[in-house]
C-alpha positions, 0 to 999 in steps of 0.5 A: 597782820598788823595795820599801820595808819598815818592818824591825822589826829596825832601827825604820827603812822600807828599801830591799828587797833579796833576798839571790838575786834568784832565790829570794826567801824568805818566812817567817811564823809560822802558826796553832796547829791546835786550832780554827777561825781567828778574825777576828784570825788572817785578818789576818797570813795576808792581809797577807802574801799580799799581800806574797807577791803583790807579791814573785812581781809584781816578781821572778817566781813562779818565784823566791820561796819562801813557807813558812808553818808548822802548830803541830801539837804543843802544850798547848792541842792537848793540852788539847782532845784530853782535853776532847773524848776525840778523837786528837791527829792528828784533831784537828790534821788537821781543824783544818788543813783548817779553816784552808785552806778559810777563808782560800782564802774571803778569797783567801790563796794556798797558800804553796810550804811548809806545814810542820808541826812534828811532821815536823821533831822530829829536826831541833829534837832537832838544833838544841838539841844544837848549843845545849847543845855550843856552851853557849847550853842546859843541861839540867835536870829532863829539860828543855832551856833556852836560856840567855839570858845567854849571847846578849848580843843578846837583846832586840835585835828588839824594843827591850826590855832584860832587866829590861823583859822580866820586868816586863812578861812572864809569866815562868814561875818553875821550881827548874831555871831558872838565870835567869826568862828562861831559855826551855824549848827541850825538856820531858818528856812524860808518857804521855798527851801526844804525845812523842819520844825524845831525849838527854833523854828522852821528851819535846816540843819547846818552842814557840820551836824549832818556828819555827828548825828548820823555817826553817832546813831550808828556807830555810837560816842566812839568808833575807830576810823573817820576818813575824808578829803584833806580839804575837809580837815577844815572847817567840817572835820574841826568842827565834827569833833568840836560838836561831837565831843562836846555832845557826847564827853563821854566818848572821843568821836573817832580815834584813827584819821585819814585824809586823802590827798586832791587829784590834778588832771595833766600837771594842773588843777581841775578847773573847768575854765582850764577845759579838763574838768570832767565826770567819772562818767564823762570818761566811762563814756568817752564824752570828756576832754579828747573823747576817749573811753576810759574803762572803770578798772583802768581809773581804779588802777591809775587812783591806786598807782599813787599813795593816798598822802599824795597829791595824784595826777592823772594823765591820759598817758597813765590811762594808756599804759594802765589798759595794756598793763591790765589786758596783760595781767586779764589775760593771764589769770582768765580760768585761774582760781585765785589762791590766798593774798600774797603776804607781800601785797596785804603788808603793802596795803596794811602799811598805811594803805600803799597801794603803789607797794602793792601794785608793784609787788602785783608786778612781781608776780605777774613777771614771775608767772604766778597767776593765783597770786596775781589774781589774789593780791589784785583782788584786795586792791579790787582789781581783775574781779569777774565783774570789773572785766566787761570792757575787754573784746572776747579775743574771737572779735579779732579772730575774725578780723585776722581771718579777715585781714590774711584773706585780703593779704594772700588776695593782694600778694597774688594781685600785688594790689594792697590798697585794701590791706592798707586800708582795712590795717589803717582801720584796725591801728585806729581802733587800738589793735597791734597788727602783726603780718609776717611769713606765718600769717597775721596776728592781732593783739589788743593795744593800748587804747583799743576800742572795738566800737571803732571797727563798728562799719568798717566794711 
């Protein structure tokens, strides 16, 4: 099965292939680590997931390495560690077990690597050494800086020249830069901050450095794919290359780039001031905008309903029509063994990550009955696995409430009292159940939105 990626590098879809065959390397840009992932973090983590499954698909679990890295140093830590009178280290711990748990609840796998930049100091120290030797960095004012003119390729990744880049970025000005674009690869530390030692003194690496020190000590000058938000084409992804290249010239850094698109909430952008800005656990918990749970696989399944290159906008009604999409299909394939992937579902997902294809031909099996290869070609995409499941009610929590319901029925009909039908039939469409009562008695269907914690007290 050939893959087929659009390369951000060339602006052209390509044919993938991996340098080793046996060690397929993947590296993505992960989360600064001061508070919990927000709606838009999930995407970039769920859209390479999927490329992860698809490559361990093709070429084997054994012969691919995922790293996906922890920013652990940096301002904004700083700035909650004074705002809360909390240690850095608390903090950057918490916040890590945050992430992990919150994206295994819409079904990211663990990657192979999850390195954090404060354990790979004396490898940036390393790397901006080279830099200065090789006259790509100078130092100034007890900072390192990576000089921009001296990389002519700079600009090359994400199709702006120069002049562009200081137009349309916030470029910092500072007395000791040679040039505004000139970008900090090392800056001092005071004493309330966290700093190392180096040549230049007690300090921190910049932000940049983080990404080329780390992917370079595992995964070596050259690997296959590099992947991110598209708001980190530029500055961090521009300047990853610019340093990297020039620290190692005898490799090319990464061949294949992938940036997803941002996501929007209702037809806008997130924004706390417009009030729909909320966590992934804000909506697994139900403590966001409208207070309704919403299911780790159902954010999953709405995340993939759009194609990565695209801008993604979540609604609650997409939400809603996922969970009955999926009740449906777990209903389906519960006690089904699952059989090989549909080759129509891995050609969708191998055709530049087209979830929306591959969902659409999980439809197709889904209507023709076929539960082995539903079950299958969900399973790539990292849908109806055993353990994405848990937020569906076994289906004998509404086996009692029929019963229930058709004991105080058959009490009415003889009564002609139906005052606690009425009200026990309110309570159960509150909950999201779908009641039928007909001739042959009653029946109750999970719907959309159901929430079997509002039955709770119903007396």
């Amino acid at each position: 099965m050939d893959i087929q990626l659009t390369n951000t590098r060339t602006r052209r879809k390509e044919r993938f292939d991996p340098i080793d065959p046996e060690n397929v390397r993947l590296y993505v840009c992960g989360p600064t680590v001061y508070d919990r992932a927000h709606l838009g973090n999930a995407r970039p983590a769920i859209v390479f997931d999927v490329l992860y499954r698809l490559l361990r698909e093709v070429y084997g679990p054994g012969h691919v390495t995922y790293v996906r890295n922890f920013t652990d140093v940096d301002d904004k830590i700083n700035a909650k560690a004074s705002e809360t009178g909390r240690a850095i280290g608390e903090i950057t711990e918490e916040t890590i077990g945050w992430y992990l748990d919150d994206m295994g609840a819409v079904g990211v796998l663990e990657p192979d690597e999850m390195p954090r930049a404060t354990r790979y100091i004396p490898q940036m120290v390393e790397m901006i050494a080279g830099l200065i030797e090789k006259g790509f960095a100078y130092e100034a004012e007890g900072h390192v800086l990576f000089s921009v003119g001296a990389y002519p390729e700079y600009g090359r990744l994400s199709g702006r020249s120069v002049d562009d880049m200081i137009a349309g970025a916030r470029v910092e000005v500072a007395p000791y830069k040679r040039d505004p674009m000139d970008f900090v690869l090392w800056k001092p530390s005071d004493a309330g901050v966290p700093g190392w030692d180096s040549p230049w003194g007690r300090g921190r690496p910049g932000w940049h450095i983080e990404c080329s020190a780390m992917s370079y000590a595992l995964l070596g000058a050259t690997f296959d794919i590099h992947g991110g938000g598209n708001d980190l084409m530029f500055p961090h992804h521009e300047n990853e290359v610019a340093q990297s290249c020039c620290a190692h010239p005898e490799g090319d850094f990464a061949r294949y780039w992938l940036h997803n698109e941002m996501l929007q909430v209702e037809g806008k952008k997130m924004s706390k001031s417009l009030g729909n800005f909320f966590t992934v656990r804000d909506l697994l918990d139900g403590s966001g905008p409208g207070g309704a749970k919403v299911p780790g696989e159902v954010v999953r399944f709405v995340m993939l309903s759009t194609h990565y290159r695209k801008p993604m906008d979540w609604t609650a009604e997409k939400a809603a029509e996922t969970e009955a999409v999926l009740r449906k299909w777990r209903a389906m394939v519960e006690g089904v063994e699952a059989g090989p992937v549909p080759e129509a579902v891995l050609g969708a997902v191998a055709d530049d990550l087209n979830t929306a294809g591959a969902i659409a031909e999980l439809h197709r099996l889904a209507s023709s009955g076929d539960a082995a290869g539903l079950k299958a070609g969900a399973g790539l995409l990292g849908l109806l696995g055993d353990g994405m499941g848990d937020w569906i009610a076994p289906a004998a929590d509404l086996s009692e409430w029929e019963e229930r319901l058709a004991l105080v029925r058959t009490e009415a009909m003889q009564s002609k009292d139906f005052s606690e039908v009425d009200r026990l039939k309110a309570a159960l469409l509150a909950a999201g159940v779908e009641v039928r009562m007909s001739k042959a008695g009653v029946e109750l269907l999970p719907g959309k939105g159901f929430d079997p914690a509002k039955l709770e007290g119903v007396a």
